[in-house]
Phi, psi and omega in degrees: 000120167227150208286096200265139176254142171248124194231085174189121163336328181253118195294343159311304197287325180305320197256352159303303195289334162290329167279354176274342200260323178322307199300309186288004171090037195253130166270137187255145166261156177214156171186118183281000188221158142323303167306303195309297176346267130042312207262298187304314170309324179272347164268342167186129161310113175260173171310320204190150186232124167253105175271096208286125155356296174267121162227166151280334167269026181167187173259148156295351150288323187288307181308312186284355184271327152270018150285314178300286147020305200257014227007057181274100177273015172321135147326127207236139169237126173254128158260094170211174180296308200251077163313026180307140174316322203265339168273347191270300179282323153315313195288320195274001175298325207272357181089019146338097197271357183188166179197111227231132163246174203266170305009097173264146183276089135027298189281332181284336194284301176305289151354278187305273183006282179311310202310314170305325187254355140313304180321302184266020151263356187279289162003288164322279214280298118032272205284280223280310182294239146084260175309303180294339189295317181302315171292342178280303183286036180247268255269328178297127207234139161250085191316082162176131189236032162285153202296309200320313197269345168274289182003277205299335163312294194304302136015274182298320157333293180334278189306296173335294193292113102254142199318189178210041175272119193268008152276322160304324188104117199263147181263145172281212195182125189244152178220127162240164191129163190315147176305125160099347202273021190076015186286326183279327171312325191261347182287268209320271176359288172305344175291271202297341155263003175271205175326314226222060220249355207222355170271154191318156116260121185239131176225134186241146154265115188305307200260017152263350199253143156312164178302294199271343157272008184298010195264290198296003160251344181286301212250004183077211184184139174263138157343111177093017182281321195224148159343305169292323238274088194256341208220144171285139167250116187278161186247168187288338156296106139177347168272322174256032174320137196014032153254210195262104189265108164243155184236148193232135185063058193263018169253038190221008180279146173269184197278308193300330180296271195316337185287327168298304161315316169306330195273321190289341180267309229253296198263003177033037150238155165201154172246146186306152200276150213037016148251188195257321200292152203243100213260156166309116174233095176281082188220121156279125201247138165236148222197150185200141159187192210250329183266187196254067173291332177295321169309341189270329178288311154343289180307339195117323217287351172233178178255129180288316164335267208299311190305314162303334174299302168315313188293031191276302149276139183217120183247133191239124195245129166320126204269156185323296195322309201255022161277001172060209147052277179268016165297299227262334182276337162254014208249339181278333171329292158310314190286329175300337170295299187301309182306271235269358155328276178266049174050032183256145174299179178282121156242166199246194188218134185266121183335337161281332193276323202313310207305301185332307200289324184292349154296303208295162188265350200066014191337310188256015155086210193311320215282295230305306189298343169319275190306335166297284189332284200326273206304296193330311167289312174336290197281334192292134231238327212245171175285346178245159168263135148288147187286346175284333195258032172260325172042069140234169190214122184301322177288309178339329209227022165277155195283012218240324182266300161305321167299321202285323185286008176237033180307130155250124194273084178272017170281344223243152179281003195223077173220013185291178171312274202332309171333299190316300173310301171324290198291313132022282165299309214280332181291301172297322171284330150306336194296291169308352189073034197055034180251125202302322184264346174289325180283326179304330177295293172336308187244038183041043179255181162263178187300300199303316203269322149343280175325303181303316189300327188291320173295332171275324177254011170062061172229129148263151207288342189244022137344094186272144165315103205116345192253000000 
């Protein structure tokens, strides 16, 4: 139900409209002047205002200009007689969401009604998404004050100002280093702090999208593009129209797709897949992986166009383990994040947990110590973390014990190949903690050929060794 004002002289017309907007469950207010009008809005802002063009002590222009005036931000509906163009365009400079002339039709009236105050719950709701993204970036941070990690601040500052005029040209950006190490943390940062900070952030994952819908998923599809194609479809470059576009794992992109992406970056055009028309791509594109592009562009597997393009900037993020410090710095970062996460008092880390951690290698970086900090403060009882409720362990995951499980007995029956790979595979995710794209790097697969081997030989990651 929302609370409606009626601003019009004629007292027939106040109470049709008032028994029509009741009948749709709405509550009406009436005020025949300027002043009352004036009086009512200051005793209490309603949703919406219907204002008639002729009042007597003014005009509905005049009137809507010291609502604003007053910082009354209501929705405004013009009621008039004299539909004129030029009346029609006075009301919408003063900000007039709509403009209904008299005779009124009751049901059309009521219609346009809904029709305003949905528009300003979208608005609404808009505004509150907004607001919030604005405060997540006030929080997003980058943790860490070893000289590497100022580079990379500094760095990103650099890049955040740089205009964000698509007549200059937005410059890209690639960001490397080990799985877990902050590369998305650091696009979003460079998002939230630039020019364009209330526009989409898109983030693709190179390796969840197929070989073959990957175009149709970059770049969209006109009906009838394909077999499937039933419906036009926009691609996510055209979703993250004038925001941030990051591609993630992008050395995992397929070739026809990057030759298309060089163009859409180089000429900040692209076309849709089957189509002729040539759509606007306003973007900033940041790129990430894990891998060894340069090796891949040697090998074929990537295009050196597209790889230099990326490289106008390139920030290379530091693996946990040869960050000193700032392990600790992040790690109070976190515990402090999780406490008030789940409503838990503070705790600290007792000179034994410290040791453990300063021990431990990190395999999977920021994100691993993220999620241990995570279940720990969950699970934990007391004001201190212990080194037992972390549940890693330094000997556990040394290569000296992963290596001791791969002895070969070839008098025995359990030396075939398929055997070997089994104990292997199951060895390296222990190695990892069961993180899927850290054991592919360890055993120079890509994530997707990782995958097919665990699925072909029926092991899953949370799989114990020997089983």
């Amino acid at each position: 139900m929302a609370d409606i004002l009626v601003v019009d002289d004629e007292e027939n017309l106040c109470y049709s409209i008032q028994l029509a907007l009741r009948h749709a469950g709405h509550q009406c207010r009436i005020a025949d002047t300027v002043e009352a009008a004036l009086a009512q809005c200051t005793r209490r802002v309603p949703d919406l205002a219907l204002i008639d063009i002729q009042l007597p002590d003014g005009s509905g222009i005049d009137l809507m200009a010291r609502l604003r005036e007053q910082g009354m931000d209501a929705p405004v509906m013009v009621i008039t007689a004299f539909g004129t163009v030029a009346t029609a365009v006075a009301a919408m400079k003063q900000g007039a969401v709509d403009f209904i002339q008299k005779p009124l039709s009751m049901e059309e009236l009521c219609l346009a009604v809904d029709r305003c105050l949905e528009n300003r719950e979208i608005r609404d709701q808009l505004d509150a998404y907004r607001e919030t993204q604005r405060r997540g970036s006030g929080e997003l941070k980058i943790v860490g004050e070893c000289p590497d990690m100022r580079g990379v601040l500094s760095l990103a500052d650099r890049i955040a100002a740089l205009p964000g005029d698509p007549g200059t040209g937005l410059v890209s950006t690639l960001l490397l280093g080990e799985t877990g190490t902050g590369k998305e943390v650091v696009a979003r940062y460079i998002h939230h702090h630039s020019r364009r900070p209330d526009q989409p952030f898109v983030q693709v994952n190179c390796t969840a999208i197929p070989e073959n819908l990957f175009e149709a998923e970059l770049f969209g599809h006109e009906r009838g593009a394909y077999t499937d194609a039933k419906a036009v479809k926009k691609g996510l470059l055209e979703v993250a129209h004038k925001g941030t576009l990051f591609l993630d794992e992008i050395g995992h992109m397929p070739l026809s797709a990057q030759a298309k992406l060089l163009v859409a970056i180089e000429t900040g055009r692209f076309r849709r897949l089957g189509g002729t028309t040539e759509r606007l791509a306003d973007v900033r594109v940041m790129a990430a992986t894990n891998t060894d592009l340069d090796r891949k562009v040697s090998s074929g597997g990537f295009r050196p166009d597209l790889f230099y393009r990326l490289k106008v900037f390139c920030i290379k993020l530091t693996p946990l383990r040869n960050r000193g410090d700032d392990l600790f710095l992040l790690a109070d970062h976190f515990i402090e994040r999780f406490c008030r996460k789940f409503h838990k008092p503070p705790v600290t880390l007792t000179p034994q947990t410290r040791d453990l951690m300063k021990r431990y290698p990190w395999p999977g970086n920021v994100r691993e110590l993220a999620n241990v900090l995570q279940r720990a403060v969950l699970v934990n009882d007391s004001d201190t973390l212990e080194p037992s409720v972390l549940g890693i362990q330094v000997g556990g995951l040394s290569q000296p014990a992963a290596t001791a499980g791969l002895r070969f007995d070839f008098d025995g029956d359990d030396c075939t190949l398929v055997s070997v790979e089994k104990r292997l595979l199951r060895a390296a995710l222990n190695h990892t903690g069961g993180n899927i794209s850290e054991t592919a790097r360890v055993l120079g697969l890509t994530r997707g050929g990782l995958r097919h081997r665990l699925e072909k030989l029926g092991i899953h990651p949370g799989t114990p060794p020997g089983n």
